[in-house]
C-alpha positions in Angstrom: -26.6 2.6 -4.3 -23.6 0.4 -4.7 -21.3 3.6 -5.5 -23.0 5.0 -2.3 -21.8 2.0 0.0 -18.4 2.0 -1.8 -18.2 5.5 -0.7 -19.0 5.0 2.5 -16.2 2.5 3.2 -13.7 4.2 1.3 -14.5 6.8 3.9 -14.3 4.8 6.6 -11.0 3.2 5.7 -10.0 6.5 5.2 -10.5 7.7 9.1 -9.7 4.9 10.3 -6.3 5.2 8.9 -6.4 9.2 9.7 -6.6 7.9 13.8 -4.3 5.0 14.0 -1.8 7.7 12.1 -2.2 10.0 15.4 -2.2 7.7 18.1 0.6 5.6 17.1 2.9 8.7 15.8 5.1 8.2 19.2 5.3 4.6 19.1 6.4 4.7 15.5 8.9 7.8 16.0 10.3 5.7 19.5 10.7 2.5 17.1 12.3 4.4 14.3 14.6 6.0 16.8 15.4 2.6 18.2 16.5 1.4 14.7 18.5 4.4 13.8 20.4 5.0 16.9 18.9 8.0 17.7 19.8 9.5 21.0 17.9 9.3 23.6 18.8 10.9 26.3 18.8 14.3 25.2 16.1 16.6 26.6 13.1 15.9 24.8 11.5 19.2 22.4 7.9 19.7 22.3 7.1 18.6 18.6 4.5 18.9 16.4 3.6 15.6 16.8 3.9 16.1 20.4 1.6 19.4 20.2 -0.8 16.9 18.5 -1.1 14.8 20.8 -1.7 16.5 23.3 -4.4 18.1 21.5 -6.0 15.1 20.6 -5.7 14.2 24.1 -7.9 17.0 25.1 -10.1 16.6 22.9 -11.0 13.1 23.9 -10.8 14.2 27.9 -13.6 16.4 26.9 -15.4 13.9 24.1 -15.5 11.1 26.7 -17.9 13.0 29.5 -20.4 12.7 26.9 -20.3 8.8 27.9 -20.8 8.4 31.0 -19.4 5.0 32.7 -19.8 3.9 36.0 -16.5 2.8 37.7 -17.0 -1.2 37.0 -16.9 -0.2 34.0 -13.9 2.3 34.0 -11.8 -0.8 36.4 -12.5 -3.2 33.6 -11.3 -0.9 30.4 -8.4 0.3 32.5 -7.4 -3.6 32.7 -8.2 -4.2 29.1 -5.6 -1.6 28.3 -3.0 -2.0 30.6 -3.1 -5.8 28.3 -3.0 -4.1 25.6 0.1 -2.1 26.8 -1.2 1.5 27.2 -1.4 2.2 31.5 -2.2 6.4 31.0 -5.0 8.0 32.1 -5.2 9.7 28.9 -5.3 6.4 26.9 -8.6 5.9 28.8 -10.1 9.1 27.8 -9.2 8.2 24.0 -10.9 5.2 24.4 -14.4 6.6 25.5 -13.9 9.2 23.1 -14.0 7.4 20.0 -16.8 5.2 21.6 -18.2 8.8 20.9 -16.8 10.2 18.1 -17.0 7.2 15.6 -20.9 7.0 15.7 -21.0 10.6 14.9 -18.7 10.1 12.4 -19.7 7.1 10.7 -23.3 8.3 10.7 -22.5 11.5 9.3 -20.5 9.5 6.5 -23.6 7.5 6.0 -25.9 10.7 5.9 -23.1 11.8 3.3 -23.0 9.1 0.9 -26.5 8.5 0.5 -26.0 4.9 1.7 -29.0 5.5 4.4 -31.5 6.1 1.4 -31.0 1.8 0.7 -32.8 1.1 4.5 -32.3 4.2 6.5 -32.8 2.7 10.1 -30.4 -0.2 9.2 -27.9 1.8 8.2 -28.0 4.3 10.9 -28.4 1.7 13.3 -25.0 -0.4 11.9 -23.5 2.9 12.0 -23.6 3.4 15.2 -23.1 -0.2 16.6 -20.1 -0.3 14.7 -18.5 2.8 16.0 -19.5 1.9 19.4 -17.9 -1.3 18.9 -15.3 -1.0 17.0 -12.8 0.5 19.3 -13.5 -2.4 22.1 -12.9 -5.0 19.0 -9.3 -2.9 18.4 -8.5 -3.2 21.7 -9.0 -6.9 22.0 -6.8 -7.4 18.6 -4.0 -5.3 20.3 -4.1 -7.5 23.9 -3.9 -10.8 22.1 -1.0 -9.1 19.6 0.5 -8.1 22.6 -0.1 -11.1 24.5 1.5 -13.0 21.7 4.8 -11.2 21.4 5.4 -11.8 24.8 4.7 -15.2 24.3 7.0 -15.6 21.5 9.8 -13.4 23.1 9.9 -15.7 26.6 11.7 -18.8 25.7 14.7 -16.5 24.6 14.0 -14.5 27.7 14.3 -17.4 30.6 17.3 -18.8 28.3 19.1 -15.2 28.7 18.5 -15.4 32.5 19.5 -18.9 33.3 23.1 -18.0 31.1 23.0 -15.0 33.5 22.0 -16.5 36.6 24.6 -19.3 36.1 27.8 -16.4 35.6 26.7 -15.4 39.1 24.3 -12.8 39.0 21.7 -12.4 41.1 18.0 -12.7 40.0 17.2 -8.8 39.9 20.3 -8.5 38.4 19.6 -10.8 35.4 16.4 -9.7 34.9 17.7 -6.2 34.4 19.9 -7.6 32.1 17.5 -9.4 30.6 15.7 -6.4 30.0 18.3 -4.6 28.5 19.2 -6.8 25.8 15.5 -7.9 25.0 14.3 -4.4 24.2 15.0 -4.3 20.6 13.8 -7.2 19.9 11.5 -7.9 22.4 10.2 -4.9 23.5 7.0 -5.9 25.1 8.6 -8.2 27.8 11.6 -6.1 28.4 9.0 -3.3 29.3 6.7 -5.8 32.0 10.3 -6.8 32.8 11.3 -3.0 33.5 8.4 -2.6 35.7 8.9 -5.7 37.6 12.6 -4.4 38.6 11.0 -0.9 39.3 8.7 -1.9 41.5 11.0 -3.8 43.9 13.1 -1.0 43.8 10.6 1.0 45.2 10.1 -1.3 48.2 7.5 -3.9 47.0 7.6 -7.5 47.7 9.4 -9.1 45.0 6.7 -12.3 45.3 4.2 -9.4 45.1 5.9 -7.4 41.9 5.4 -10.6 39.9 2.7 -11.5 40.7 1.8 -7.5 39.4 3.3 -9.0 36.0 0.9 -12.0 35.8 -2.2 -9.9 36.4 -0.5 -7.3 33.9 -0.5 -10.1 31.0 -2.8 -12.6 31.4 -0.5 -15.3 30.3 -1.0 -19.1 31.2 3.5 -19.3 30.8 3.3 -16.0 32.6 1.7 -17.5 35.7 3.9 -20.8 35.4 7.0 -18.6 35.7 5.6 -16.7 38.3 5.0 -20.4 40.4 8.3 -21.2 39.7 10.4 -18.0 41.6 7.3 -18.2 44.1 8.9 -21.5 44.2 12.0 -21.5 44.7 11.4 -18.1 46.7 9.7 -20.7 49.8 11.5 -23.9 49.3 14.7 -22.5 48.2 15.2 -24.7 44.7 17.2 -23.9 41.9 16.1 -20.9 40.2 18.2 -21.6 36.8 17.4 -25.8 36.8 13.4 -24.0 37.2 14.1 -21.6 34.6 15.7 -23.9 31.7 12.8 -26.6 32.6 10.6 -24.3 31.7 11.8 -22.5 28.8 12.1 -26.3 27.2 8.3 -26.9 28.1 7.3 -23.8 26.5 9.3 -25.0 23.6 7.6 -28.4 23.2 4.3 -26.3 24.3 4.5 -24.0 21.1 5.8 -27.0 18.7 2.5 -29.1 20.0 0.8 -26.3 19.4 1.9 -25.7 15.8 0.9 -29.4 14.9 -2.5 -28.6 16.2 -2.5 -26.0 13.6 -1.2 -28.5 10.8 -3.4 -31.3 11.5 -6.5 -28.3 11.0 -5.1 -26.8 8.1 -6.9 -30.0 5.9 -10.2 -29.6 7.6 -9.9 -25.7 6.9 -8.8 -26.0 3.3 -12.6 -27.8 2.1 -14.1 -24.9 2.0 -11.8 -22.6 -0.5 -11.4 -26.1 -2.7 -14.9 -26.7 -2.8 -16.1 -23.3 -3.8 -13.4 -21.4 -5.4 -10.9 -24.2 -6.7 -13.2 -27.2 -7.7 -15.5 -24.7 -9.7 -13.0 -23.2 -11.2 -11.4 -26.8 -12.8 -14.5 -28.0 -13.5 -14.9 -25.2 -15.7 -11.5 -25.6 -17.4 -11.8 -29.7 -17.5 -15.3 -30.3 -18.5 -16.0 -26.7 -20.3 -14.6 -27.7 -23.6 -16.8 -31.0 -23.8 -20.1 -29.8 -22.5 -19.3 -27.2 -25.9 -18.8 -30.0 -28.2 -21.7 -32.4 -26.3 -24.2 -29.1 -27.2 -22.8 -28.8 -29.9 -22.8 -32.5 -31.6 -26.6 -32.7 -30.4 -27.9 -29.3 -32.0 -25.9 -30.1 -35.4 -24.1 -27.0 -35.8 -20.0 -27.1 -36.3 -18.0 -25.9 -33.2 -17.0 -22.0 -33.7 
């Protein structure tokens, strides 16, 4: 039985692996080409990988009817992965698709492996939960991974606009400069900054367009930079004074923030000592005496 379950996993692992290999292909290929110098703006070839994708697109557009959503629903994944970074109609489709796919799947691995034979209806049952759930728990790992890059590449960010913004540059203009430099190392914000910039160019309200950004992220600094052009947009302040006040409270927001995590690490470390480390000296302390105590009372020389 315990081979069975092993199995199971190894299997799972094993597709799990097989899927993140497919869907991230042409993010790894874009960051690869980013890091060799690869030239972009030559005319794109249809690929393998490119062929594959699409074919694994279709295959989830058609996977995904067998789930039917109502459009709550559909509004609220949409959101969840525009968070996470993905705005296509096909990422959608992938997404209800393996809501499909990985309870066939990992009930068909279960059937397999014999692991259903040690409580059939529990293991079926986990089975499917777990595909079901799976993907939504993935998702929510990439929005806060996503989330936190941004949050990490912002400080740098508002300092790169406020040296821009003091040489004389307009705000538009610095935040497409911005976004230019930031998008090797930073490519997240660059991106929600790219959007921003395209989005005024096409006529909307610039108030408006970052605003767009804040409901795009879901950040708590996001929405206090968005106060701060709304800002200086009515009352006509200082963008760049705004700007470097709030890249320094971000700064003594994230170093608060990492003695927070200091002061826990204490708490957190009891349980490891007490049940891996403690038992583990006490074994190597007191082992050697508890031999010669049992052995002193039972009269027999120590071996």
């Amino acid at each position: 039985m315990i081979y069975a379950l092993f199995a199971f996993l190894i299997f799972f692992a094993l597709a799990a692996s097989a899927m993140l290999l497919v869907f991230y292909r042409e993010t790894l290929g874009r960051r690869l080409g980013l890091i060799t110098g690869v030239n972009r703006d030559e005319p794109d070839r249809p690929t393998k990988a490119a062929q594959l994708n699409e074919r694994v697109r279709s295959v989830a557009e058609t996977l995904q009817k067998a789930l039917p959503k109502g459009e709550k629903e559909t509004s609220v994944a949409q959101q969840r992965l525009t968070l996470a970074g993905y705005r296509e109609t096909s990422h959608l489709h992938v997404l209800n698709a393996s809501k499909v796919l990985l309870p066939v799947v990992l009930g068909g691995l279960a059937w397999i492996t014999g692991a259903y034979h040690w409580q059939p209806i529990m293991v079926l049952v986990a089975a499917l939960a777990v595909g079901y759930l799976a993907p939504e728990y993935w998702l929510g790992h990439l929005i806060k991974k996503r989330q936190l890059e941004i949050n990490l590449g912002l400080p740098d960010a508002l300092d790169f606009m406020v040296v821009c913004l003091e040489a004389g540059l307009s705000l538009d203009q610095a935040v497409i400069r911005t976004s230019e430099e930031l998008a090797s190392g930073h490519p997240a914000l660059a991106e929600e900054f790219s959007l921003v910039m395209l989005e005024v160019r096409a006529g909307r309200n610039r108030i408006d367009a970052w605003k767009s950004l804040m409901t795009r992220t879901d950040i708590d600094e996001i929405r206090m930079l968005v106060a701060v052009f709304v800002q200086a947009d009515t009352f006509g302040t200082s963008v760049s004074k705004n700007l470097r006040v709030h890249a320094d409270g971000m700064r003594t927001r994230r170093a608060q923030r990492v003695e927070e995590l200091a002061a826990k690490t204490p708490v957190k470390l009891i349980f490891p000592l007490v049940l891996f480390i403690f038992p583990s000296l006490y074994v190597v302390i007191l082992g050697p005496a508890v031999i010669e105590i049992i052995a002193t009372f039972q009269d027999k020389p120590i071996t």
